[in-house]
C-alpha positions in Angstrom: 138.9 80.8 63.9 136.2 82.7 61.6 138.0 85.8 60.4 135.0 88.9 58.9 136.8 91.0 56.8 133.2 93.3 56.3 132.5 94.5 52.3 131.7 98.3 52.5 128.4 98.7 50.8 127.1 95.5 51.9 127.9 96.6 55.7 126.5 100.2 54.7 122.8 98.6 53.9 122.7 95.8 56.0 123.5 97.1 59.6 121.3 100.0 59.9 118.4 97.7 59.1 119.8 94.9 61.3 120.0 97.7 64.0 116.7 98.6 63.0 114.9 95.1 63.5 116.4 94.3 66.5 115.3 97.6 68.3 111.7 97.4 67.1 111.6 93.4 68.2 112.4 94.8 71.8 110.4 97.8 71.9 107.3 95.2 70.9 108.1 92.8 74.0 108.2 96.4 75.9 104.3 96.8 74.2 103.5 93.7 74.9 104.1 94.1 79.0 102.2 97.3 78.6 99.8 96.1 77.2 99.2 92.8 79.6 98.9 95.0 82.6 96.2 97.1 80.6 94.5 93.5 80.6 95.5 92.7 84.3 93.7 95.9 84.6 90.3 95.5 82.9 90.3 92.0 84.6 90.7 92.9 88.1 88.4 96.2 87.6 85.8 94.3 86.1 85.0 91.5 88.7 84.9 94.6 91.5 81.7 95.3 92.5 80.6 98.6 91.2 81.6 101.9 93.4 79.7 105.1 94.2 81.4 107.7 93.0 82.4 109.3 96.0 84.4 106.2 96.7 85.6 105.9 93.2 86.4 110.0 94.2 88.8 108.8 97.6 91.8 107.9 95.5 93.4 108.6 92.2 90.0 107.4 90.2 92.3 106.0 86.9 93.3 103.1 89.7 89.6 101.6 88.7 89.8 102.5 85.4 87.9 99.9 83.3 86.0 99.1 86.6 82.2 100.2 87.2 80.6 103.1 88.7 77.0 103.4 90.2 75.4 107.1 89.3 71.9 109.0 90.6 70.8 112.1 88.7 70.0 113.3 85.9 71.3 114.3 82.5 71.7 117.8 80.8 70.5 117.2 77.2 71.1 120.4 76.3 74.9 120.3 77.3 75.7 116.7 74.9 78.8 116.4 72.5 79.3 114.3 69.1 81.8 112.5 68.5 82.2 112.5 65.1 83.1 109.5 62.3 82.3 106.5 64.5 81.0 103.4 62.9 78.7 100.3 64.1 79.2 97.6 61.8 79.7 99.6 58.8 76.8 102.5 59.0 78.7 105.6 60.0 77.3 107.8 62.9 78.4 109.8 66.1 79.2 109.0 69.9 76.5 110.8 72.0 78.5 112.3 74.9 76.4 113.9 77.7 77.0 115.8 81.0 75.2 114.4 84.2 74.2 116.2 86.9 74.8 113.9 90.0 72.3 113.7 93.1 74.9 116.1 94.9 75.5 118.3 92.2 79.3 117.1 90.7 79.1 116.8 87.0 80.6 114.4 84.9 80.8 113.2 81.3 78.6 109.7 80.0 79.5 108.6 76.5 76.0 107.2 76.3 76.9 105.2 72.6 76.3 105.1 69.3 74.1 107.1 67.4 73.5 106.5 63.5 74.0 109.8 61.8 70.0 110.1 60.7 69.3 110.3 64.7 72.0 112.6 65.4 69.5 115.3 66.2 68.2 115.3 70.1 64.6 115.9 68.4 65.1 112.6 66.4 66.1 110.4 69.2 63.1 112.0 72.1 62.1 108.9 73.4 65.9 108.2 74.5 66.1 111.7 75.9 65.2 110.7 79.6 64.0 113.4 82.0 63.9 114.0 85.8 66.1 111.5 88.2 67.6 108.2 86.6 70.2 105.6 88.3 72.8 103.6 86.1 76.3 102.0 85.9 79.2 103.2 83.7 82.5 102.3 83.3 85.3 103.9 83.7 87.5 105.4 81.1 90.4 107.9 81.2 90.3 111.6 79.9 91.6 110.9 75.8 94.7 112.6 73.9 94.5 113.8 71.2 96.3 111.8 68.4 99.2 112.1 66.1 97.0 112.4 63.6 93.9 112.8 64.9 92.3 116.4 63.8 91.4 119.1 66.0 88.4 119.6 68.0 85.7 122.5 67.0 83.9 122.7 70.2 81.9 125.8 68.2 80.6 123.5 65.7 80.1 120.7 68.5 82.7 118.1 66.7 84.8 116.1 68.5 87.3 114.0 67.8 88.5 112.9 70.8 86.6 113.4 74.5 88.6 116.3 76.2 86.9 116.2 79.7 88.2 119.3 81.1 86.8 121.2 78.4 84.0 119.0 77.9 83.0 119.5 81.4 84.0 123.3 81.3 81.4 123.7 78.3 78.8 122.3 81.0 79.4 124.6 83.4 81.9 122.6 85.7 84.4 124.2 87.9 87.7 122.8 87.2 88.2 119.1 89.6 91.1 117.4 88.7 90.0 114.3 90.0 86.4 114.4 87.4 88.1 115.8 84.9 90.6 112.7 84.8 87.9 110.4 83.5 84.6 110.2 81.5 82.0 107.1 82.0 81.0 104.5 79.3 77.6 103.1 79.0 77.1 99.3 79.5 75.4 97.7 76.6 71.8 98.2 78.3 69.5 99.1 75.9 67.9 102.9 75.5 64.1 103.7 75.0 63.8 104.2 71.2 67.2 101.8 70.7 69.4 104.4 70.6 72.1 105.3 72.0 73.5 102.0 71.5 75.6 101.4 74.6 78.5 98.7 75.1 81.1 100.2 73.0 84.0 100.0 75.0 86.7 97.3 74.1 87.2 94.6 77.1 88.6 91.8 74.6 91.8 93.9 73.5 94.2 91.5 71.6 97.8 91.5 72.3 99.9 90.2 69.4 103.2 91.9 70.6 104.9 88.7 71.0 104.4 87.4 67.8 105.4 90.9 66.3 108.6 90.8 68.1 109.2 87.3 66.8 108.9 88.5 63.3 111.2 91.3 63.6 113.9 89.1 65.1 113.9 86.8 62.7 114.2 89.3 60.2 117.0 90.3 62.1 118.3 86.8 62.3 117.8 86.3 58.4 119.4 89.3 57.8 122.8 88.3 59.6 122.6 85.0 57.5 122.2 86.5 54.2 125.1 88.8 55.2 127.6 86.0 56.4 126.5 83.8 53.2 127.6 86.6 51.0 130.5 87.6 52.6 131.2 83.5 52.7 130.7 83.4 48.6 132.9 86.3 47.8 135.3 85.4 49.8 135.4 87.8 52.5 134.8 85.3 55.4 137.4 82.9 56.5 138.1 80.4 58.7 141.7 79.6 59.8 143.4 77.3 62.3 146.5 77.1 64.2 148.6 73.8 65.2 150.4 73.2 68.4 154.3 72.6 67.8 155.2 69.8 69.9 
């Protein structure tokens, strides 16, 4: 029989951070089934055909989030929002949000891509400033938070830092919907007159190393409780004891 008589300080340090590892090993394998139906998602979006937007418009549209949505219309270049501090393969630059007037007059948001910061002018960029009617595919992509530490918005000063479709879309002169103003549209990697926008930003191939994160905090964990039981063995504060039978 082991008898643990536990050392005070030792116990102090070592069982907050035991308590510590074990609960971040499980909230990772909690991640990491979040995260695979966010992939069970984008794969079973993706290989749909793409909708019209009035079907996409039946339902709650986040269902087909990832998936692809065919528009008609035409874009409002004078109602387009920057997204500011994006990169392309190290040269810093802006996401070109625009609002699109469809064929039957509902407006919603198209992050048309990435513009380099030289371009970010509409007068710049003219050639990929199409007029009149135009038809293309987007994908879907839900209205963002703002982050923990993500700064504010200035809508006055046109810098975003995260899309906020509602007041995106109020900004274009949209009536409140709360079915467009759960979503905005990505473009596909298609290229643009002039080469900018540059299109096909959105992340398909996301990674999901949860497992492997939750491994490594358990074994911490694990190494932990040996370090503790090796030092309490070596100072004399575990024991092991047995008992005979009296015949």
């Amino acid at each position: 029989m082991i008898k643990l008589r536990p050392a005070l300080w030792p116990t102090l340090i070592s069982l907050p951070i035991l308590v510590l590892s074990l609960g971040l090993g499980f909230w990772q394998m909690e991640r990491r089934e979040w995260k695979r139906d966010i992939l069970d998602r984008i794969a079973v979006n993706q290989a749909a055909a793409p909708l019209s937007l009035d079907e996409l418009l039946r339902g709650d549209p986040l269902r087909h989030e990832y998936g692809r949505v065919k528009l008609a219309g035409s874009f409002l270049h004078d109602k387009e929002f920057h997204l500011a501090a994006r990169s392309l393969k190290n040269n810093v630059g802006i996401q070109l949000v625009t609002a699109f007037k469809t064929d039957d007059g509902k407006i919603v948001l198209f992050d048309r891509g990435w513009v380099p910061s030289e371009k970010k002018e509409p007068a710049k960029r003219a050639e990929a400033q199409a007029a009149g009617r135009v038809e293309f595919t987007g994908i879907v992509r839900r209205n963002q938070k703002q982050g923990q530490f993500t700064p504010d918005n200035v809508p006055d000063k046109n810098v975003w830092f995260h899309v906020d479709v509602p007041l995106m879309r109020r900004l274009a002169g949209a009536p409140p919907d709360p079915r467009l103003d759960a979503f905005f549209l990505d473009a596909d990697a298609t290229p643009n007159p002039g080469g900018v926008p540059i299109g096909g930003q959105t992340r398909l191939d996301i990674p999901n190393d949860h497992l492997k994160y939750a491994i490594t905090w358990f074994l911490i964990a694990l190494a932990l409780a040996g370090v503790y039981l090796a030092y309490h063995w070596e100072n004399g504060w575990l024991e092991i004891s047995g008992r005979r039978k009296s015949k």
